[in-house]
N, CA, C and O atoms as CSV, one atom per row, in Angstrom:
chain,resi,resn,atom,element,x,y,z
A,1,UNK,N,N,70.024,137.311,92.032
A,1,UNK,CA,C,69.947,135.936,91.581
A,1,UNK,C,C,71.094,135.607,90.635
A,1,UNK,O,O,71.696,134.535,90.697
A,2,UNK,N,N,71.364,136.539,89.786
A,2,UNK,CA,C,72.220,136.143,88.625
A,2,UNK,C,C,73.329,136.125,89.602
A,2,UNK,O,O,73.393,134.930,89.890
A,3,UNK,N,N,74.257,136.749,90.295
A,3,UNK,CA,C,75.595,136.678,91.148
A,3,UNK,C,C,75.566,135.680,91.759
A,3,UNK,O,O,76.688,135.185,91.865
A,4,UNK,N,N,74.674,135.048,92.298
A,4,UNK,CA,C,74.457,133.252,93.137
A,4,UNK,C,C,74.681,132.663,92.139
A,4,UNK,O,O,75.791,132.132,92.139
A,5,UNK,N,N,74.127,132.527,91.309
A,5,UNK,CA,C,74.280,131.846,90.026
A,5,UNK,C,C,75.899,131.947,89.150
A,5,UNK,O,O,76.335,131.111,88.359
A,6,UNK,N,N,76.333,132.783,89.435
A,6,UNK,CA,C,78.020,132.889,89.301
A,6,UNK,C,C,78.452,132.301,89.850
A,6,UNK,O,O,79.054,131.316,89.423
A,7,UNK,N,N,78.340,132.671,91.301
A,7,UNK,CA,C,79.144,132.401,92.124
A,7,UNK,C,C,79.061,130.756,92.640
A,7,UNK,O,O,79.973,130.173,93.226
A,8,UNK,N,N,77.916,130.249,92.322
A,8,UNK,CA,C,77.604,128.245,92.475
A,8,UNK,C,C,78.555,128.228,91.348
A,8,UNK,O,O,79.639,127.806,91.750
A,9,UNK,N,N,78.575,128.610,89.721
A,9,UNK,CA,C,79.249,127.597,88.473
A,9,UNK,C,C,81.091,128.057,89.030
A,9,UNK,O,O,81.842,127.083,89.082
A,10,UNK,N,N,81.538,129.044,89.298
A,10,UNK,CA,C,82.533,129.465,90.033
A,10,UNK,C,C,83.213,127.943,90.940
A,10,UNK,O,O,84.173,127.203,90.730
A,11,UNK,N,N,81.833,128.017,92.288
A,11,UNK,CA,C,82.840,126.922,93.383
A,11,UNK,C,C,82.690,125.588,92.794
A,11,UNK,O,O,83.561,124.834,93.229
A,12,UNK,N,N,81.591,124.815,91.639
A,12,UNK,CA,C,81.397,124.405,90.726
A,12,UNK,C,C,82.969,123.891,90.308
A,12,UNK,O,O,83.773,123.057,90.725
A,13,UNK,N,N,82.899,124.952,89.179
A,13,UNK,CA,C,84.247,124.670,88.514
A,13,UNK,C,C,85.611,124.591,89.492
A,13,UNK,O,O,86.545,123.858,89.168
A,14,UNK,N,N,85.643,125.210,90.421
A,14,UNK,CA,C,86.854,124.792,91.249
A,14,UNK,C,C,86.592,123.761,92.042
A,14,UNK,O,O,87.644,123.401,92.571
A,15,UNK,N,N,85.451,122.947,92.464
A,15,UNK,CA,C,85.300,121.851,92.602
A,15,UNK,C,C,85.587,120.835,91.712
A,15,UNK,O,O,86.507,120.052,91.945
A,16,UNK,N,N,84.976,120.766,90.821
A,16,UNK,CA,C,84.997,119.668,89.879
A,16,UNK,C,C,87.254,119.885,88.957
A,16,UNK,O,O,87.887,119.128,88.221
A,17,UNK,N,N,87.514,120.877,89.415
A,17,UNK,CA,C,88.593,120.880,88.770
A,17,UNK,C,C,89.736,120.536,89.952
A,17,UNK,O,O,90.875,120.277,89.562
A,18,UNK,N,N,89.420,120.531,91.527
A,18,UNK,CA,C,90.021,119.997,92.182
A,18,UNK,C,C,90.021,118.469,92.307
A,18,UNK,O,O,91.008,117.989,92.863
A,19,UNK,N,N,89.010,117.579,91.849
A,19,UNK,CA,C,88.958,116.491,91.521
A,19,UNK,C,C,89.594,115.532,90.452
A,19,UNK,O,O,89.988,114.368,90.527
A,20,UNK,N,N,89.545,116.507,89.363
A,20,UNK,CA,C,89.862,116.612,88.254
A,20,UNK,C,C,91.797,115.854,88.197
A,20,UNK,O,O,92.441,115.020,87.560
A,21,UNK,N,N,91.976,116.777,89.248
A,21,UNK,CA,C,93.447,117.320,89.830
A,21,UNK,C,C,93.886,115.562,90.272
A,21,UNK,O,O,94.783,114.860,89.805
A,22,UNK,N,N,92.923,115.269,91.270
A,22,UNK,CA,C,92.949,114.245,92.166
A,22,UNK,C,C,93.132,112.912,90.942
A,22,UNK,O,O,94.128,112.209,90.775
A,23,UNK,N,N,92.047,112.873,90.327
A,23,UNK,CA,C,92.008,111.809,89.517
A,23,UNK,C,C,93.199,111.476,88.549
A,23,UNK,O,O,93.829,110.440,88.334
A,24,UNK,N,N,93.265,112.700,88.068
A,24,UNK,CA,C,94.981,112.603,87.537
A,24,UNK,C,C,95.951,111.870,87.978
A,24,UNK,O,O,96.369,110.771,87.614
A,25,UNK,N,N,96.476,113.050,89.333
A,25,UNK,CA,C,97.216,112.563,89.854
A,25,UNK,C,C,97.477,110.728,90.100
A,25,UNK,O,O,98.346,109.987,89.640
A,26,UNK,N,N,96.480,110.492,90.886
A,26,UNK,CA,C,95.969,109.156,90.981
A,26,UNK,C,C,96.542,107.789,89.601
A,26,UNK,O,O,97.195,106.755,89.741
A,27,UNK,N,N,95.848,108.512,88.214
A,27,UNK,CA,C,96.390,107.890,87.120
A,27,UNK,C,C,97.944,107.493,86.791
A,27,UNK,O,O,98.390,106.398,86.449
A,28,UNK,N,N,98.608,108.706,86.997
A,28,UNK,CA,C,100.022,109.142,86.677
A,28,UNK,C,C,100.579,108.097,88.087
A,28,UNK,O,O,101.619,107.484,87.849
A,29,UNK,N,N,100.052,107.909,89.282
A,29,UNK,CA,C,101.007,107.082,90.127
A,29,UNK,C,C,100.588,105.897,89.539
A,29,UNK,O,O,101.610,105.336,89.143
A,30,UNK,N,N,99.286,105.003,89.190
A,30,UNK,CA,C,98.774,103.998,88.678
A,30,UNK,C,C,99.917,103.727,88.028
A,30,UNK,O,O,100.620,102.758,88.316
A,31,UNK,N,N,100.160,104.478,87.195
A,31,UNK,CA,C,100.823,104.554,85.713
A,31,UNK,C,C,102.503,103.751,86.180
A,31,UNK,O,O,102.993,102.680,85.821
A,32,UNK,N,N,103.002,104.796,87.078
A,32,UNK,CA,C,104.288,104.717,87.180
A,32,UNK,C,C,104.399,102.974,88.214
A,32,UNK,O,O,105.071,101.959,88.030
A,33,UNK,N,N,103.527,103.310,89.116
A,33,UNK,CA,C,103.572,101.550,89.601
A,33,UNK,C,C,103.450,100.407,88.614
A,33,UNK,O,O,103.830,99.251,88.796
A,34,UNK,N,N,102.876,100.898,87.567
A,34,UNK,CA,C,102.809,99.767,86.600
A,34,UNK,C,C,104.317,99.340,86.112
A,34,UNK,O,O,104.739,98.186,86.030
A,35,UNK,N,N,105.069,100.623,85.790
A,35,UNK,CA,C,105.900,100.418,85.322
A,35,UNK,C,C,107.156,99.826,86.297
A,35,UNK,O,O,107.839,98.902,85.858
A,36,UNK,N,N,107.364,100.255,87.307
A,36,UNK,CA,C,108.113,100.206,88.229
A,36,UNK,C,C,107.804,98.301,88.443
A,36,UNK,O,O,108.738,97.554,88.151
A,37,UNK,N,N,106.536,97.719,88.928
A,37,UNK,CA,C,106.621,96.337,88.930
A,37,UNK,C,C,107.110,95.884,87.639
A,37,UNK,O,O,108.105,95.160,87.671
A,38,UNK,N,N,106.495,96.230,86.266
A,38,UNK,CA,C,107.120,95.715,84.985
A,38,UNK,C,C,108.180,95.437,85.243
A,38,UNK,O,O,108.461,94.253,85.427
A,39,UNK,N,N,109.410,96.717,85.374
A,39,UNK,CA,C,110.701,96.455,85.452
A,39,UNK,C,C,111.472,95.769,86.476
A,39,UNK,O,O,112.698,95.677,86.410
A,40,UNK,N,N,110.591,95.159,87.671
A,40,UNK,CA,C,111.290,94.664,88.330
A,40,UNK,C,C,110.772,93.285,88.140
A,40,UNK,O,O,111.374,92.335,88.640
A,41,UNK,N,N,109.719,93.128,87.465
A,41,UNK,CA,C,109.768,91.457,87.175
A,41,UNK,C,C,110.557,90.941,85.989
A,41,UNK,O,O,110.864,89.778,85.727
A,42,UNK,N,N,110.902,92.420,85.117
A,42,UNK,CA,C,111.131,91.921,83.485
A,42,UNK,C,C,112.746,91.694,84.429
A,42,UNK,O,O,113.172,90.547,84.300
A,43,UNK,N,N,113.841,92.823,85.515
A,43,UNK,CA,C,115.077,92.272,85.817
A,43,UNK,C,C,114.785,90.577,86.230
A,43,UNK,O,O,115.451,89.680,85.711
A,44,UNK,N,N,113.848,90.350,87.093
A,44,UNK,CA,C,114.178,88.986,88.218
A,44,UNK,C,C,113.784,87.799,87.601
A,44,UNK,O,O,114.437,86.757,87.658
A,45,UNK,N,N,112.346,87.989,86.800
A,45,UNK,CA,C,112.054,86.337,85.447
A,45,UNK,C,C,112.022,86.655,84.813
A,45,UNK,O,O,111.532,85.807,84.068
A,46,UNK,N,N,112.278,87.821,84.081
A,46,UNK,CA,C,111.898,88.246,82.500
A,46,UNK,C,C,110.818,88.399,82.063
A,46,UNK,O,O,110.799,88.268,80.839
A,47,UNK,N,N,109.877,88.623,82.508
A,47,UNK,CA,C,108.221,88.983,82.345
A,47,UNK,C,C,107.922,89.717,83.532
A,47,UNK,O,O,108.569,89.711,84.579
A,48,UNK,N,N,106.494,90.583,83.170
A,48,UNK,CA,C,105.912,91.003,84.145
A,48,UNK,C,C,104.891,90.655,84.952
A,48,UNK,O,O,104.381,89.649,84.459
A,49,UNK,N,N,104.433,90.910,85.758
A,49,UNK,CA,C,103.381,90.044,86.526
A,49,UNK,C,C,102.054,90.514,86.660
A,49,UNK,O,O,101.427,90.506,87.720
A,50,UNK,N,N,101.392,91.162,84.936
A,50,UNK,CA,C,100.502,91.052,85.203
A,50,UNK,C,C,99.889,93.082,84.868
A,50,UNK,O,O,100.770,93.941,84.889
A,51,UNK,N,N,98.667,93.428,84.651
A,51,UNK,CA,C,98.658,94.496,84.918
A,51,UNK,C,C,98.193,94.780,86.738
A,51,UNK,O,O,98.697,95.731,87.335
A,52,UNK,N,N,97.451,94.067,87.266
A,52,UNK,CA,C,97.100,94.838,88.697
A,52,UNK,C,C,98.723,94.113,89.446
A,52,UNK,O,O,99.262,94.938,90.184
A,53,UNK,N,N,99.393,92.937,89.352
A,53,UNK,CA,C,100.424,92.233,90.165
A,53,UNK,C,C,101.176,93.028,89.787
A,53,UNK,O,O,102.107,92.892,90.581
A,54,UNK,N,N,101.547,94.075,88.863
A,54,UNK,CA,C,102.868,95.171,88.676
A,54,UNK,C,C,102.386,96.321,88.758
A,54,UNK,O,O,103.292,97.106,88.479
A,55,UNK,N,N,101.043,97.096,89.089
A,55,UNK,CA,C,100.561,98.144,90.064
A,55,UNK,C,C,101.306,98.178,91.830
A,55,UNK,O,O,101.966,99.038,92.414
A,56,UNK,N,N,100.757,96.663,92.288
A,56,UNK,CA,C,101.024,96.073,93.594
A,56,UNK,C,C,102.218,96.163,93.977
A,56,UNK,O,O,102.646,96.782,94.952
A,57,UNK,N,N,103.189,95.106,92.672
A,57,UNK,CA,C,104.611,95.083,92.780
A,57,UNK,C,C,105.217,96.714,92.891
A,57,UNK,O,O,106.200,96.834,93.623
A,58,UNK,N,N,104.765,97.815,92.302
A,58,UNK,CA,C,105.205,98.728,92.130
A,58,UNK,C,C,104.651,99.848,93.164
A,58,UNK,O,O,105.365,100.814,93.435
A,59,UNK,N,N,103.437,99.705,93.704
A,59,UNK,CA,C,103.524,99.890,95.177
A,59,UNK,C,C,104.270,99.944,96.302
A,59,UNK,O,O,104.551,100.974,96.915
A,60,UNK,N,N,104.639,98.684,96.616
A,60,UNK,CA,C,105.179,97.937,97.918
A,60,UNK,C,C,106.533,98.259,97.098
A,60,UNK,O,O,107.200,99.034,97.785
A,61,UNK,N,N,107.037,98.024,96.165
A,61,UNK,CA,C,108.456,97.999,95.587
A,61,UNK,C,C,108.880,99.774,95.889
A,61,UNK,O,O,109.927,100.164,96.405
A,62,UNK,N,N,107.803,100.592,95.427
A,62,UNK,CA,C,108.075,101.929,96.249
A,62,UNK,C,C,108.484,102.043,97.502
A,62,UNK,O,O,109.598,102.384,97.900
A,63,UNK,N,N,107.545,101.745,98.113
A,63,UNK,CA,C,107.786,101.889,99.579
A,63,UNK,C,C,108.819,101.443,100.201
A,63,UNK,O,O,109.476,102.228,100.884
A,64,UNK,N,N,109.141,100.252,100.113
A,64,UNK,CA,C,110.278,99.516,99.653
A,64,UNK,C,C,111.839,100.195,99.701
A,64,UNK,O,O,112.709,100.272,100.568
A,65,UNK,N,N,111.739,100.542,98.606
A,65,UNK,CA,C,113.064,101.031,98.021
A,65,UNK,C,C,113.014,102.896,98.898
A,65,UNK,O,O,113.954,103.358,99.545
A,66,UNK,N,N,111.771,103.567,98.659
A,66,UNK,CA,C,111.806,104.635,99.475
A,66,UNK,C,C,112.842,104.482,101.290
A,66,UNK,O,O,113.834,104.953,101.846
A,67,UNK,N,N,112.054,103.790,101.458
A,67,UNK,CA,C,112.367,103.209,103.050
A,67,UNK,C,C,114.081,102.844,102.770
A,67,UNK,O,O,114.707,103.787,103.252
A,68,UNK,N,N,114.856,102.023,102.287
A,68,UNK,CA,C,115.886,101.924,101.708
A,68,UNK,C,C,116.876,102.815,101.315
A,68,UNK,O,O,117.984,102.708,101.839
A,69,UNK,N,N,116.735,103.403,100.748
A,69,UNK,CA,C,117.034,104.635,99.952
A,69,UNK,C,C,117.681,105.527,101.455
A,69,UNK,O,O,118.825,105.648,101.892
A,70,UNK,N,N,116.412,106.009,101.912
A,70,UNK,CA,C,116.738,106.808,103.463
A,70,UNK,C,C,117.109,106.363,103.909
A,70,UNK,O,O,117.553,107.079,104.806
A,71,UNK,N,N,117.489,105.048,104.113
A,71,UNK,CA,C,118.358,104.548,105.430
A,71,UNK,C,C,119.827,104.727,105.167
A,71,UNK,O,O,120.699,105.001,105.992
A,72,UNK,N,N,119.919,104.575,104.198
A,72,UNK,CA,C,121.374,104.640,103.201
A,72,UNK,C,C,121.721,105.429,102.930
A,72,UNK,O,O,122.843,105.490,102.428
A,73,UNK,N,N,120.521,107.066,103.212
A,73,UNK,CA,C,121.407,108.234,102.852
A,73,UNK,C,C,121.011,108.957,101.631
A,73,UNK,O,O,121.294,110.133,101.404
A,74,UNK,N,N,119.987,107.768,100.461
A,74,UNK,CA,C,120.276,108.785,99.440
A,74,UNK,C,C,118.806,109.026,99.104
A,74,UNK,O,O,118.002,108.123,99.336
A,75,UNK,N,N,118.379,110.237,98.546
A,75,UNK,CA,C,117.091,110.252,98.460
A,75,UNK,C,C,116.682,110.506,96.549
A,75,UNK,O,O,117.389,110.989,95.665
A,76,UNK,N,N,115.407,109.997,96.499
A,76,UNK,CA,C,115.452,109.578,94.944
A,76,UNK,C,C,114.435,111.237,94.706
A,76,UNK,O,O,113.516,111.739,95.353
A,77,UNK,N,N,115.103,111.614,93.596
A,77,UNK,CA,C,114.243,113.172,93.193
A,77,UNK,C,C,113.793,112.829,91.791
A,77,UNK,O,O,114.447,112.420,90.832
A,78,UNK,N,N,112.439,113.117,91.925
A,78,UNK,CA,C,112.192,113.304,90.674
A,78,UNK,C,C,111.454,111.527,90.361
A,78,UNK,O,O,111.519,110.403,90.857
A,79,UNK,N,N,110.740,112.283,89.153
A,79,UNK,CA,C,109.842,110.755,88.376
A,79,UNK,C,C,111.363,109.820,88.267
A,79,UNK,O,O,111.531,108.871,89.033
A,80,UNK,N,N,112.277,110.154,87.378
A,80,UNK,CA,C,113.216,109.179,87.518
A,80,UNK,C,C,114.037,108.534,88.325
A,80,UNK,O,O,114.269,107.362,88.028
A,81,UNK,N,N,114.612,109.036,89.394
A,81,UNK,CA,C,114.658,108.740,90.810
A,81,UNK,C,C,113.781,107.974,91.692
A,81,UNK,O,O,114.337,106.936,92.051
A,82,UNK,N,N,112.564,108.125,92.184
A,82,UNK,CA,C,111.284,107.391,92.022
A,82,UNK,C,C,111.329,106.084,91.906
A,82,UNK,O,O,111.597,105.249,92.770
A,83,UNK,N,N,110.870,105.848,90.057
A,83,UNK,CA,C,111.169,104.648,89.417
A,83,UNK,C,C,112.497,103.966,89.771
A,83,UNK,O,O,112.424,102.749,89.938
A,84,UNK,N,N,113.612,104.502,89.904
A,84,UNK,CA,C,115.114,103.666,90.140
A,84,UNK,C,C,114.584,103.403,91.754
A,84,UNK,O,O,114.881,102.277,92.155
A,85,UNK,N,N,114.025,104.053,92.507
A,85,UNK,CA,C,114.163,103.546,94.025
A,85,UNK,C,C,113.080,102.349,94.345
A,85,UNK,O,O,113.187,101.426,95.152
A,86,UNK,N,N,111.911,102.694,93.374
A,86,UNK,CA,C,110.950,101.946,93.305
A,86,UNK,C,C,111.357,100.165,92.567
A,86,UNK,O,O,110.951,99.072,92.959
A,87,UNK,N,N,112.115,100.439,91.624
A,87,UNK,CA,C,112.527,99.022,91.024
A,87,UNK,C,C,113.420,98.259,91.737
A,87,UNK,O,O,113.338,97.032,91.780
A,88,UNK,N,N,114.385,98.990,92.378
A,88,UNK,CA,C,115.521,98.549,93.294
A,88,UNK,C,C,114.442,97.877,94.489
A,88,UNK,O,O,114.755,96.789,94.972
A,89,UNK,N,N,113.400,98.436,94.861
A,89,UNK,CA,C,112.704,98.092,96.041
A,89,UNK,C,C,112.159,96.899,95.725
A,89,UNK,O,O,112.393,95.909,96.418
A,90,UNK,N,N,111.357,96.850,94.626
A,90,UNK,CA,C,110.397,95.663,93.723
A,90,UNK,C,C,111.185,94.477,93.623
A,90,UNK,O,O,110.781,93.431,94.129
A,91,UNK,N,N,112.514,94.559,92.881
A,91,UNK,CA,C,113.450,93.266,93.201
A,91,UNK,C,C,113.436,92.565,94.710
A,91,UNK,O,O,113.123,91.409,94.995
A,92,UNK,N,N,113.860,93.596,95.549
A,92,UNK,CA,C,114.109,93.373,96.764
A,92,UNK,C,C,112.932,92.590,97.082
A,92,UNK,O,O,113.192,91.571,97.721
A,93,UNK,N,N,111.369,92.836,96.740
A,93,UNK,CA,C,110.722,92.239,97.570
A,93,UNK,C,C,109.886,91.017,96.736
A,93,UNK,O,O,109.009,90.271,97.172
A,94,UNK,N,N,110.440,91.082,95.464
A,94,UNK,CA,C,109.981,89.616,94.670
A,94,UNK,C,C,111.448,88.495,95.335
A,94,UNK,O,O,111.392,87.266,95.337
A,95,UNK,N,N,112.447,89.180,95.755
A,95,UNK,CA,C,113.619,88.015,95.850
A,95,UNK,C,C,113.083,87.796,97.599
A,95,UNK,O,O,113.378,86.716,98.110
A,96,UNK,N,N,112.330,88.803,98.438
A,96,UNK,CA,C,112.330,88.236,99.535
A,96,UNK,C,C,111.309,87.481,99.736
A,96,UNK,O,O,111.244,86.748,100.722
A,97,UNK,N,N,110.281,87.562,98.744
A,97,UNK,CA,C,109.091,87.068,98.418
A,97,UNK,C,C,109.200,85.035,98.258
A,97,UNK,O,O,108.685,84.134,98.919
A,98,UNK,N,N,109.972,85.042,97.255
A,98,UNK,CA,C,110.857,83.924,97.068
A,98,UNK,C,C,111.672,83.163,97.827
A,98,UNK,O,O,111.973,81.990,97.606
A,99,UNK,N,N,112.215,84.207,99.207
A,99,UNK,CA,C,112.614,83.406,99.868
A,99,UNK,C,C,112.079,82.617,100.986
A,99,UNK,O,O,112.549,81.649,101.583
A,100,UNK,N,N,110.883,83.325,101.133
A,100,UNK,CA,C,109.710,83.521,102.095
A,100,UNK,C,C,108.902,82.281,101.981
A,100,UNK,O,O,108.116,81.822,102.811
A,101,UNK,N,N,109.304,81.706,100.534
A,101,UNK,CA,C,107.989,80.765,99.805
A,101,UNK,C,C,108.012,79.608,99.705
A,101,UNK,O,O,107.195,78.741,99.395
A,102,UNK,N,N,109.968,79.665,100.260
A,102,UNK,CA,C,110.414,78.026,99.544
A,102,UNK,C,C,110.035,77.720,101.413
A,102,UNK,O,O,110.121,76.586,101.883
């Protein structure tokens, strides 16, 4: 009985710490999309758009600039790399956004 009883708080703890993992992670991209829209609304009006509209912006502005980036050859490494491909992207798609609107 006692070794079952190990061995559940065991897959337990590597459960709950693979989640753990997940949720993080999760935060830290939250995090960086926030910032990534910030900076691409603070370049294009000088404000940001918002906390969930500069998650979004910093989403799609990823993907964005990712997609970009590779076509052109260069690939972004690293959290700071990232953010530069991600903001470059975010402009791109508040100015196509804009053009889309008029």
């Amino acid at each position: 009985m006692g070794i079952v009883l190990i061995i559940l708080i065991v897959l337990g703890a590597i459960f709950l710490f693979s989640i753990m993992g997940s949720v993080i992670d999760l935060l830290i991209a939250l995090a960086v999309w926030a910032v990534i829209g910030w900076a691409a609304g603070k370049l294009v009006r000088g404000q940001g758009y918002g906390a969930l509209g500069n998650i979004l912006l910093g989403l799609v502005g990823g993907v964005v600039g990712g997609i970009l980036f590779g076509l052109i050859g260069w690939s972004s490494v690293g959290l700071i790399g990232s953010i530069l491909s991600g903001v470059v992207g975010g402009v791109i798609v508040v100015y196509a956004a804009r053009l889309l609107g008029r």
